[in-house]
Backbone as a chain_set.jsonl record, in Angstrom:
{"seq": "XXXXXXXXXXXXXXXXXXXXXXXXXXXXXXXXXXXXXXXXXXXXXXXXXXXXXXXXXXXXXXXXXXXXXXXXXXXXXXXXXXXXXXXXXXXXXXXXXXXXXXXXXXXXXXXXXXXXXXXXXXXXXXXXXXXXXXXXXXXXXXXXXXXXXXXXXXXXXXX", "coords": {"N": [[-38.227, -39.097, 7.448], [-40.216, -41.177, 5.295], [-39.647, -44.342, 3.681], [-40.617, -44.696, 1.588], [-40.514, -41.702, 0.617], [-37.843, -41.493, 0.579], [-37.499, -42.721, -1.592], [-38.688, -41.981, -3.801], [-37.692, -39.1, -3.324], [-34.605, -40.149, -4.316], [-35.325, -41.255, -6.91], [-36.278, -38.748, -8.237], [-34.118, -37.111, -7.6], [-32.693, -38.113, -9.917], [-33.86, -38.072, -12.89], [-33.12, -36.668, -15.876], [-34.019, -33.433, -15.711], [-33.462, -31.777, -17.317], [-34.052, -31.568, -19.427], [-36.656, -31.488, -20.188], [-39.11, -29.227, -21.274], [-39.843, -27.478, -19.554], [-39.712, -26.331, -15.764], [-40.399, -28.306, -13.192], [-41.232, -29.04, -10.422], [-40.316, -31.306, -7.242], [-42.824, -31.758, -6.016], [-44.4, -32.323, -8.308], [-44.078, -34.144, -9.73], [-44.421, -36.664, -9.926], [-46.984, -36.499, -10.725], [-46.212, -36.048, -13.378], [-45.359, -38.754, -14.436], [-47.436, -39.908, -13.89], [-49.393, -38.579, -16.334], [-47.822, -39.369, -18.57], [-47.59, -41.915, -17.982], [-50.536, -42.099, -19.188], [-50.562, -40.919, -21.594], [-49.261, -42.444, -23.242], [-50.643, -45.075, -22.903], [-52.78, -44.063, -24.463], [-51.77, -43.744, -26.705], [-51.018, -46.433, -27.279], [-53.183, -47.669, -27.413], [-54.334, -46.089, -29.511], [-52.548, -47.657, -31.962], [-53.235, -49.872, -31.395], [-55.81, -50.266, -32.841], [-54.81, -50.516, -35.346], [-54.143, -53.597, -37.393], [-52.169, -53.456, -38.951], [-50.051, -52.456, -37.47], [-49.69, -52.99, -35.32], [-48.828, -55.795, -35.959], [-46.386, -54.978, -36.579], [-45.471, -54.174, -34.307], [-45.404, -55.861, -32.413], [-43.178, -57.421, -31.361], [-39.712, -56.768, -30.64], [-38.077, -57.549, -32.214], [-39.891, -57.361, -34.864], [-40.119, -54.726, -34.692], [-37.92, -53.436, -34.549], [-36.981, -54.283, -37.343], [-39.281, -53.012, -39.201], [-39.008, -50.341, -38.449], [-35.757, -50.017, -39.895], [-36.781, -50.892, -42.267], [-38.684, -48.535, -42.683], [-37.295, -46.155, -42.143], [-35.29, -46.642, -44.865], [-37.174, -46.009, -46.508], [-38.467, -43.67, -46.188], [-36.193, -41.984, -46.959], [-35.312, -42.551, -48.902], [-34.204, -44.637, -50.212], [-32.659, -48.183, -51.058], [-33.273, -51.489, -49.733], [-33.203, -54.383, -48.403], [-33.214, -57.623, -47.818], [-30.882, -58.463, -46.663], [-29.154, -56.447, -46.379], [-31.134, -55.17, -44.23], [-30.483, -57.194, -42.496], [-27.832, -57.519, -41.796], [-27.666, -54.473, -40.806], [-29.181, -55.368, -38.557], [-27.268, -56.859, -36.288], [-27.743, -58.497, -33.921], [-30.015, -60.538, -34.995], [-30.531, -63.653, -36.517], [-30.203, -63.841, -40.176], [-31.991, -65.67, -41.015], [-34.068, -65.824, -39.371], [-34.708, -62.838, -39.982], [-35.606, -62.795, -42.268], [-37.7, -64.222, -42.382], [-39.8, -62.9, -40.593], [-39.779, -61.053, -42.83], [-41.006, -61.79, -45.291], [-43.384, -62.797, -43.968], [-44.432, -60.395, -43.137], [-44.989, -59.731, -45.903], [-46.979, -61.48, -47.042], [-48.866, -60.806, -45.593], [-49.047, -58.243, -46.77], [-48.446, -55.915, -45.804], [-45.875, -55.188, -45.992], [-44.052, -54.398, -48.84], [-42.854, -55.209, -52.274], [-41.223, -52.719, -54.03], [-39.443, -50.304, -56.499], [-36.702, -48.301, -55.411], [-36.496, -45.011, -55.073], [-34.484, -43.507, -56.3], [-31.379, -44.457, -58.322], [-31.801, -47.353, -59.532], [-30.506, -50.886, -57.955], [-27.7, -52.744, -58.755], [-28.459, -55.428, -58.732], [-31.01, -57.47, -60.062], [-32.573, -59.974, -58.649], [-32.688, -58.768, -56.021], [-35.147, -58.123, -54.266], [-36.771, -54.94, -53.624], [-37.35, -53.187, -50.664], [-40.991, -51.99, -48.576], [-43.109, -49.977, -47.036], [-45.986, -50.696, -46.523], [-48.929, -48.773, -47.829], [-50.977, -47.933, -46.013], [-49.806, -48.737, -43.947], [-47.531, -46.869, -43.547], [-49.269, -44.439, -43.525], [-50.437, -45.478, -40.781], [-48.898, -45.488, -39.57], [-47.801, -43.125, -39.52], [-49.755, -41.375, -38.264], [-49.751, -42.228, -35.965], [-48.056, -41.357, -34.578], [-48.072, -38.559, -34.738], [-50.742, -38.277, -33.379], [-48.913, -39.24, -30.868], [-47.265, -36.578, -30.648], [-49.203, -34.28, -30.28], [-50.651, -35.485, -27.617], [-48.413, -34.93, -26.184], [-47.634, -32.688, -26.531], [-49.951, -31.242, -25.477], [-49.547, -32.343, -22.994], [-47.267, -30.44, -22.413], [-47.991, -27.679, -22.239], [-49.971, -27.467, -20.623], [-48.344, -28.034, -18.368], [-46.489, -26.244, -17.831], [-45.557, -24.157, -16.789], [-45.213, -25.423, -14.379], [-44.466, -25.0, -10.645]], "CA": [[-38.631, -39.401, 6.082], [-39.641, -42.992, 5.142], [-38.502, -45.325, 2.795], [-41.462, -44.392, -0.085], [-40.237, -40.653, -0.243], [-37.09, -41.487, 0.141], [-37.045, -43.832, -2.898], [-39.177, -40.626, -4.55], [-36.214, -38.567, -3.577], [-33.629, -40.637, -5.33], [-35.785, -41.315, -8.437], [-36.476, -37.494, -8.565], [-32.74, -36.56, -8.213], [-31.768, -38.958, -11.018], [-33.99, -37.598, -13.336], [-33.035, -35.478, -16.606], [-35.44, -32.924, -15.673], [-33.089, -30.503, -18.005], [-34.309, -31.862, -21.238], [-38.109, -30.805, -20.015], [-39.268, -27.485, -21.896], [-40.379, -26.217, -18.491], [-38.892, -26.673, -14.715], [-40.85, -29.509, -12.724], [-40.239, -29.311, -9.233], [-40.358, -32.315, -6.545], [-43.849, -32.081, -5.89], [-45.388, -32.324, -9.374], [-43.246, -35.279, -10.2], [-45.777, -38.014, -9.807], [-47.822, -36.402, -12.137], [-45.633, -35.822, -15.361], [-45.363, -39.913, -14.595], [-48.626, -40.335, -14.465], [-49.823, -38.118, -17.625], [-46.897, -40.068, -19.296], [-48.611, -43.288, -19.086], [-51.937, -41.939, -20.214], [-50.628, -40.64, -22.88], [-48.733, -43.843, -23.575], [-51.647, -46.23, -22.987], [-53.626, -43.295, -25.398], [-51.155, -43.872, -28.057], [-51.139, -47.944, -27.642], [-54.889, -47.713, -28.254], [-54.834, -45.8, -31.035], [-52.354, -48.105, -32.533], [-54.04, -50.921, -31.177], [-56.733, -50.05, -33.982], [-54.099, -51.096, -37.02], [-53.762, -54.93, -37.428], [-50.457, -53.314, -39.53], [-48.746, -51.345, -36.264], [-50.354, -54.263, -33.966], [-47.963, -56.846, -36.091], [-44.9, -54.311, -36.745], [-44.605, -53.496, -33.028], [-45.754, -57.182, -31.585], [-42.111, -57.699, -30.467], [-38.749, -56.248, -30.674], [-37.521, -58.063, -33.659], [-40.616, -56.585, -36.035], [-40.486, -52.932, -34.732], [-36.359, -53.069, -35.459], [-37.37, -54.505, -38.751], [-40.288, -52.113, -39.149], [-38.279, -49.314, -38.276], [-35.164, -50.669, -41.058], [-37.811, -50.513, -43.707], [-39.223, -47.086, -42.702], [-36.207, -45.054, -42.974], [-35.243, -46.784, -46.122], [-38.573, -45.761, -47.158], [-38.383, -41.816, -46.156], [-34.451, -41.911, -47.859], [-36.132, -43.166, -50.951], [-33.112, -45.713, -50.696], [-32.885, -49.27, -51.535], [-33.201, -51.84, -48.383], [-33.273, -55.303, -48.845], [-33.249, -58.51, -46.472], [-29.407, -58.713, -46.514], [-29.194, -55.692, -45.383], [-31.307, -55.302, -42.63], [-29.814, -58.455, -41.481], [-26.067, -56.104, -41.514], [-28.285, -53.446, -39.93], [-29.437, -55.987, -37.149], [-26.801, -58.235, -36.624], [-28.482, -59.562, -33.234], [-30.431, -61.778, -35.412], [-29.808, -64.41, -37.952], [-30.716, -63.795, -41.157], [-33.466, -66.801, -41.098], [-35.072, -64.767, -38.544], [-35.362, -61.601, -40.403], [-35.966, -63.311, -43.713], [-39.031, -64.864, -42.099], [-40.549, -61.73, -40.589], [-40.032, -59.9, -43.924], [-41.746, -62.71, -45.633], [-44.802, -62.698, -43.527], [-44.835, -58.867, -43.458], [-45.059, -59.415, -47.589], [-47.8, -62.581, -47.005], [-49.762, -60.027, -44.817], [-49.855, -56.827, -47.423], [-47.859, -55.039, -44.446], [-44.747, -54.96, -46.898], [-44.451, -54.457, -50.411], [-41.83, -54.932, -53.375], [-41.19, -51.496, -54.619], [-38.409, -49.725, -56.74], [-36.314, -47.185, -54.91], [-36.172, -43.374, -55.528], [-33.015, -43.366, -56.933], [-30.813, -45.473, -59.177], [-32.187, -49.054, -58.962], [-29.48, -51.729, -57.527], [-27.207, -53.906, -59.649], [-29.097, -57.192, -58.729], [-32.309, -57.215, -60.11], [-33.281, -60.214, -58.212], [-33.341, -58.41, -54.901], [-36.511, -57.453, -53.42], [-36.326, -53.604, -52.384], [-38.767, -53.474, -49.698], [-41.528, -50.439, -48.458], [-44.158, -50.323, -45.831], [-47.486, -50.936, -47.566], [-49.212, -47.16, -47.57], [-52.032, -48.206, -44.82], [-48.527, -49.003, -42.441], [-47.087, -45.765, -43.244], [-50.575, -43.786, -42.79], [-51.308, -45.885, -39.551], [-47.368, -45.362, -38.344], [-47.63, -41.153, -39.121], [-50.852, -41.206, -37.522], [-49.566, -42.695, -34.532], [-46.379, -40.508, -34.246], [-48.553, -37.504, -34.915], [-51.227, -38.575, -32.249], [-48.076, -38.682, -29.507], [-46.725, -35.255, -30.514], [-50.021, -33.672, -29.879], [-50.387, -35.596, -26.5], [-47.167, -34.554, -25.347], [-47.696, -30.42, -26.724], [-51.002, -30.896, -24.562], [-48.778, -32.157, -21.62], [-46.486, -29.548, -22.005], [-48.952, -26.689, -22.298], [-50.559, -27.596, -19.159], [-47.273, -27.937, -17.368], [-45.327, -25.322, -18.7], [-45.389, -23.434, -15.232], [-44.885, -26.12, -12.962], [-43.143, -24.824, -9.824]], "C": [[-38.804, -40.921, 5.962], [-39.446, -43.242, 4.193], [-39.208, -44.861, 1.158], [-40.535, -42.947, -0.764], [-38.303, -40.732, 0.054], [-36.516, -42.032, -0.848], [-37.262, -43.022, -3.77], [-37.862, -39.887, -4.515], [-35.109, -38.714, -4.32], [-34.008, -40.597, -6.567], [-35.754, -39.679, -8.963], [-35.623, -36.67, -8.756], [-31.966, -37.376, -9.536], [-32.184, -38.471, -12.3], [-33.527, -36.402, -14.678], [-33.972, -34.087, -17.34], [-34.637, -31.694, -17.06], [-33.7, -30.335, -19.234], [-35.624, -31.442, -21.183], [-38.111, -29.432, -20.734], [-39.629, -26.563, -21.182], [-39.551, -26.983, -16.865], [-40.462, -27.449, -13.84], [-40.285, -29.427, -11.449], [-40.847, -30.535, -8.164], [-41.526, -33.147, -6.579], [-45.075, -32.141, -6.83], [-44.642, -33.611, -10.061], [-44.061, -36.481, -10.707], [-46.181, -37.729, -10.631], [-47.618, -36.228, -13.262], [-45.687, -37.426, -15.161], [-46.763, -40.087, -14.635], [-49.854, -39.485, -15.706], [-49.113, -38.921, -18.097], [-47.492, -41.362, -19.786], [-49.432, -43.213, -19.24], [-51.442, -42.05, -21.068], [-50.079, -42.215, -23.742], [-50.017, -45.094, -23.591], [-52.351, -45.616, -24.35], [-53.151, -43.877, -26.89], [-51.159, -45.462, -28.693], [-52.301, -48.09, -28.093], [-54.685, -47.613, -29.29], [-53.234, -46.998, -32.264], [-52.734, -49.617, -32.757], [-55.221, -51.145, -32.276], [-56.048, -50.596, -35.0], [-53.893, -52.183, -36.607], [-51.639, -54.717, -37.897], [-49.27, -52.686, -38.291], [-48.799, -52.832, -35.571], [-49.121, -55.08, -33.95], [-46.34, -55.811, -35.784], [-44.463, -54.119, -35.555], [-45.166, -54.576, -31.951], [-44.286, -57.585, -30.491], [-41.102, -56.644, -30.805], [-38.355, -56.506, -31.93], [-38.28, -57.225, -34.759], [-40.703, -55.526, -35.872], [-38.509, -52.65, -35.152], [-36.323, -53.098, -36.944], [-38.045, -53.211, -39.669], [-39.515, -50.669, -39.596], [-37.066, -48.765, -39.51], [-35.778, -49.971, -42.42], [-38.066, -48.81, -43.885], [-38.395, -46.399, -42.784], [-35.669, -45.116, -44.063], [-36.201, -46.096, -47.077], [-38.365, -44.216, -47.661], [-37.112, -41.703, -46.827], [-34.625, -42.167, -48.849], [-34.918, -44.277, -51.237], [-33.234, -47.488, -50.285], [-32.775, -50.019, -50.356], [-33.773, -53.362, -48.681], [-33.101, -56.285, -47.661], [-31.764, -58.517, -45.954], [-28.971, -57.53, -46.047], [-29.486, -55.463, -44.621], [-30.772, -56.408, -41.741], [-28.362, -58.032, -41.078], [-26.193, -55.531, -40.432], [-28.284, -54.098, -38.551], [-28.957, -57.2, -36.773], [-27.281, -59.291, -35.088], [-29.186, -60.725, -33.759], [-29.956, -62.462, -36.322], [-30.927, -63.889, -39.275], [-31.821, -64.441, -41.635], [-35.047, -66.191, -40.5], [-35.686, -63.622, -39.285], [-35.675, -61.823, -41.522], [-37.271, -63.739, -43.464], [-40.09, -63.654, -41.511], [-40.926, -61.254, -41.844], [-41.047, -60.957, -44.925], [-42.874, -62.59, -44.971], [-45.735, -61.75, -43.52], [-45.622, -58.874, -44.896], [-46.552, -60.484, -47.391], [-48.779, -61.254, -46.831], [-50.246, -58.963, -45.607], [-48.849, -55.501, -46.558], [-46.497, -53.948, -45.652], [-44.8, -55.083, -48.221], [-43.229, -54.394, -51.293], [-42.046, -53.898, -54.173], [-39.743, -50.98, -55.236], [-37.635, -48.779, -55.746], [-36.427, -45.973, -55.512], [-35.523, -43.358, -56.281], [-33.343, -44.311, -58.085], [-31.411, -46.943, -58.377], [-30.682, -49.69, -58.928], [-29.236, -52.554, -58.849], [-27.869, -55.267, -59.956], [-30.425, -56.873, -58.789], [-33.121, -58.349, -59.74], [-33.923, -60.104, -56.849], [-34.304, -57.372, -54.77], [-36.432, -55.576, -52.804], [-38.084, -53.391, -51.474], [-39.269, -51.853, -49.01], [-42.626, -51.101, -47.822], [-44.925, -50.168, -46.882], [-48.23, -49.349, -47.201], [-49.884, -46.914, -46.596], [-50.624, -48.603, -44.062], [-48.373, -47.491, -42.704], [-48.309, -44.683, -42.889], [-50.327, -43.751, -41.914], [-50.112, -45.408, -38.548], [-47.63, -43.623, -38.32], [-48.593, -40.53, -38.453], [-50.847, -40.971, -36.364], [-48.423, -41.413, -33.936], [-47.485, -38.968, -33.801], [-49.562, -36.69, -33.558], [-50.55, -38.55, -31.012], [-47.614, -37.032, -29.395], [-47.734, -34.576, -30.097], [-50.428, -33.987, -28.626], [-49.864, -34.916, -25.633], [-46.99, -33.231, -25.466], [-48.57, -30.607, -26.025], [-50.318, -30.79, -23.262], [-48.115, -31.357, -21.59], [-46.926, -28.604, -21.947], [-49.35, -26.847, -21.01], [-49.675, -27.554, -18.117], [-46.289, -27.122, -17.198], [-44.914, -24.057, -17.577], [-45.619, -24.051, -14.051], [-43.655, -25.604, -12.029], [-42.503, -26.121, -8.762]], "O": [[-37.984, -41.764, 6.324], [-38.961, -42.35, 3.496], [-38.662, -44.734, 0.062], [-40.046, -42.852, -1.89], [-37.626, -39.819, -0.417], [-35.312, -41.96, -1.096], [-36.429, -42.94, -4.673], [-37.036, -39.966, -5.424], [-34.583, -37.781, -4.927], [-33.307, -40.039, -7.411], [-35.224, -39.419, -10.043], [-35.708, -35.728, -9.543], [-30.827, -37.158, -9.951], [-31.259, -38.308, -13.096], [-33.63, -35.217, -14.364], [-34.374, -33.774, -18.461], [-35.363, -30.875, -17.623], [-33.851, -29.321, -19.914], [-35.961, -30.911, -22.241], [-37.147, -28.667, -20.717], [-39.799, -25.378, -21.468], [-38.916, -28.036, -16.928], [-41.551, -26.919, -14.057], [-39.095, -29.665, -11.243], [-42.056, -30.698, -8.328], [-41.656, -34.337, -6.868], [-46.264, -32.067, -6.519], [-44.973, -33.809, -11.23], [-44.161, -36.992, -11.823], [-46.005, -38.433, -11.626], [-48.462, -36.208, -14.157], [-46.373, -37.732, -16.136], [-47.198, -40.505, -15.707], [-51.018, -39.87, -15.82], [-49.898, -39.854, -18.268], [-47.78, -41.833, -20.886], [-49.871, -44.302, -19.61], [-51.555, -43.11, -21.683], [-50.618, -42.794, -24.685], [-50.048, -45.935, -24.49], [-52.544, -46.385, -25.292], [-53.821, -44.287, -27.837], [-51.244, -45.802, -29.873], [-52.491, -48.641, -29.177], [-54.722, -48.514, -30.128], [-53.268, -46.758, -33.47], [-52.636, -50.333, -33.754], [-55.513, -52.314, -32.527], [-56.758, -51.298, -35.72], [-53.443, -52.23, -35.462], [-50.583, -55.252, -37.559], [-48.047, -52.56, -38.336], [-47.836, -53.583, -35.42], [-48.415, -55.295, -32.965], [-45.477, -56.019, -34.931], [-43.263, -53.893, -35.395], [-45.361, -54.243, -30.782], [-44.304, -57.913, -29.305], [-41.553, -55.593, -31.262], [-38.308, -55.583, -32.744], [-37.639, -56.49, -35.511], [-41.339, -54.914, -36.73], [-38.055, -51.793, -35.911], [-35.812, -52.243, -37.666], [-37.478, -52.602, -40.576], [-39.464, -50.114, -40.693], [-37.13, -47.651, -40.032], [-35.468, -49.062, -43.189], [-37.772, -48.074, -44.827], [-38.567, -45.66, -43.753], [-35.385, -44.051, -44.61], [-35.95, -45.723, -48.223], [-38.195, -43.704, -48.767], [-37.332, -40.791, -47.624], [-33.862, -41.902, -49.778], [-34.729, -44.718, -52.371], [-33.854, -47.897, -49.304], [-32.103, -49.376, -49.55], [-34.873, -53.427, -49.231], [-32.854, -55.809, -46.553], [-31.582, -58.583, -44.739], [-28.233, -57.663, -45.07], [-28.638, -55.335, -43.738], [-30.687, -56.423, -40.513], [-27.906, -58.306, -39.968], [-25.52, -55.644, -39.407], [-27.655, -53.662, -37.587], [-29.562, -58.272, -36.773], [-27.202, -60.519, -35.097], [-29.088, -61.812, -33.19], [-29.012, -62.05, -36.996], [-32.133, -63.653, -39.21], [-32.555, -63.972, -42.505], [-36.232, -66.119, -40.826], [-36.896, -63.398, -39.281], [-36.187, -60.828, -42.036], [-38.056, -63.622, -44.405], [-41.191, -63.56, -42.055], [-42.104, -61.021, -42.114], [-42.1, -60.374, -45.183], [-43.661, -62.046, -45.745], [-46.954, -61.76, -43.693], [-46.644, -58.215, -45.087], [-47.468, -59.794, -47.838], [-49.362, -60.748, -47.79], [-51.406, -58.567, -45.497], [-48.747, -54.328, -46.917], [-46.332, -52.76, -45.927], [-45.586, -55.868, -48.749], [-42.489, -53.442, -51.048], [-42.941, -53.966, -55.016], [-38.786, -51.212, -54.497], [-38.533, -48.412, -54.988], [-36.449, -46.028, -56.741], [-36.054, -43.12, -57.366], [-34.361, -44.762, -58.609], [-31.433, -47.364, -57.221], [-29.777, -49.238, -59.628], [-30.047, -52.928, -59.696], [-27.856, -55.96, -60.973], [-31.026, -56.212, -57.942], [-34.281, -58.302, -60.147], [-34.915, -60.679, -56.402], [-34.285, -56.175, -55.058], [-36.061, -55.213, -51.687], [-39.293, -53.455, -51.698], [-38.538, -50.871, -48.882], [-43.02, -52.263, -47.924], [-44.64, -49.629, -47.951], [-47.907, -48.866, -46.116], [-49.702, -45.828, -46.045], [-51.129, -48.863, -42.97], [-49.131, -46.783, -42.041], [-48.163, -44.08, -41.825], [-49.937, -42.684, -41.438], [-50.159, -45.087, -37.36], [-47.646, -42.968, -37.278], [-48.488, -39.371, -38.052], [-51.433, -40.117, -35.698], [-48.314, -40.851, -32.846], [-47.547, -38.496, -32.666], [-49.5, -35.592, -33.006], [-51.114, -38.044, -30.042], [-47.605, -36.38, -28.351], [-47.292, -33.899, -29.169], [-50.725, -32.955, -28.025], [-50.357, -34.389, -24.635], [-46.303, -32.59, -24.671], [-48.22, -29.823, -25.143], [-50.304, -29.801, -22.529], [-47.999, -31.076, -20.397], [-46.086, -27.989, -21.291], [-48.814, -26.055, -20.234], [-50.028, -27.119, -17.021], [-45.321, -27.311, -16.461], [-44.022, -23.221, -17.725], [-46.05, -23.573, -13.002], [-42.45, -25.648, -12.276], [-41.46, -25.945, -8.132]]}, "num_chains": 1, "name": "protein.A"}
């Protein structure tokens, strides 16, 4: 054996092939990795199209942010800079005060009430993806799940 399939070997026993919806065996391996990053390049495209995903998922910092916002959003509950800065205490607060600020410059982000009971302090900001982010983000999500039911349809009797 040389050194390639034995590096294949290891990668292929490390694997949590259990979590698959179908059994995958040795010699089809390669190719769930390489459908994987189609579909993955497929999906960067199509978010590659929104200027609003483009910025929200430019680095790490604005897709944690991003992310922050968006479940606040779907919870219909209140979410403010001081909080996500709680939420993500890797950064400083300057940091995520300045994203959310640019987000708001941009249109990306928007000052909106919550669902609920509004907060005690009525001079904090409750913050909400602008409706063209949430579109362009359920779009995107929507666009991988159908990917990934294609890949699994096609693979779904891999021996």
């Amino acid at each position: 054996m040389n050194k390639q399939d034995e590096r294949d070997q290891r990668i292929y026993s490390s694997l949590a092939l259990e979590k698959l919806p179908y059994k995958l065996s040795y010699k089809h391996f390669k190719e769930l990795g390489t459908s994987i990053s189609r579909i993955i390049y497929r999906v960067e495209s199509h978010y590659a199209k929104s200027q609003a995903l483009n910025w929200c998922f430019s680095d790490i910092k604005r897709t944690k942010i991003f992310l922050q916002i968006f479940h606040a959003n779907e919870k219909g509950s209140e979410i403010y800079k001081e909080e996500i800065s709680k939420n993500i205490p890797e950064y400083s607060y300057k940091t995520i005060a300045k994203i959310i600020d640019e987000g708001f410059s941009r249109g990306y982000y928007i000052p909106l009430g919550p669902a609920g009971e509004p907060g005690k302090d009525a001079k904090v900001k409750n913050i909400r993806p602008s409706e063209e982010l949430i579109i362009d983000f359920l779009n995107l999500c929507l666009e991988s799940l159908r990917s990934f039911d294609i890949l699994f349809k096609q693979n779904k009797t891999v021996d």
